[in-house]
N, C-alpha and C positions, 0 to 999 in steps of 0.2 A: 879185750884189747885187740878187737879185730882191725886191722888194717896198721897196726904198732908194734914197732918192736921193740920190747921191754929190756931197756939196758939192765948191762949185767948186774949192776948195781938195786936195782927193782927189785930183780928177781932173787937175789939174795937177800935182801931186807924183809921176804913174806915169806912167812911158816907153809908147810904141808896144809896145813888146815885152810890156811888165807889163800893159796893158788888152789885145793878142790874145789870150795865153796865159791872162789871167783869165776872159774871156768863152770861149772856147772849150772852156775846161775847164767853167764854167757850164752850157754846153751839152750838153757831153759830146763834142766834136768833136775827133777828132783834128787832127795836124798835118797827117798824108799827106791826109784827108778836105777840111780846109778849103783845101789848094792845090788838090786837086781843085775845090771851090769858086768858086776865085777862078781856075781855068785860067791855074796858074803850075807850075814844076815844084817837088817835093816840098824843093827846095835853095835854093829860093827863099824857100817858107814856113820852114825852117828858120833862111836867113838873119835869115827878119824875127823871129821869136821868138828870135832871139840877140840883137838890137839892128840890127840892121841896118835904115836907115828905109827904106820900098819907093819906087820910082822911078817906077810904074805905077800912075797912081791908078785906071786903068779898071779893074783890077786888084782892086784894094782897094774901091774900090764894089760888085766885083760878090759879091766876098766879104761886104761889110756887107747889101747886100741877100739873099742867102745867110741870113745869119744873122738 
C-alpha cells in the first residue's frame, strides 16, 4: 500500500495473518526470511500467516522493526 493510507476501516476489516502476508509480500520477504527476522522458527512464522495470533510480542516487534 505504498504511497496509501489505509483507512481505519481497511485496516480493521484484515486479520493479523492478511496484514503480515500483505506487507511481506510488499516487501518482497519471504516467510522462512521474516522468521529469521523476527528469531522465531520458520513453523512459527508459518503459524502466524495461517491465522495463528503470535504469543511473543518481543517477537513481533522485532520483526516490525525488521521491516
Amino acid at each position: 500500500m505504498r504511497g496509501k493510507n489505509p483507512s481505519a476501516k481497511d485496516v480493521k476489516s484484515k486479520t493479523w495473518s492478511d496484514r503480515l502476508k500483505s506487507v511481506l509480500k510488499e516487501k518482497g520477504i519471504s516467510l522462512r526470511k521474516a522468521a529469521s527476522l523476527a528469531e522465531v522458527s520458520p513453523s512459527v512464522m508459518d503459524g502466524w500467516s495461517a491465522g495463528a495470533m503470535p504469543t511473543d510480542a518481543v517477537a513481533v516487534k522485532r520483526l516490525c522493526d525488521a521491516l
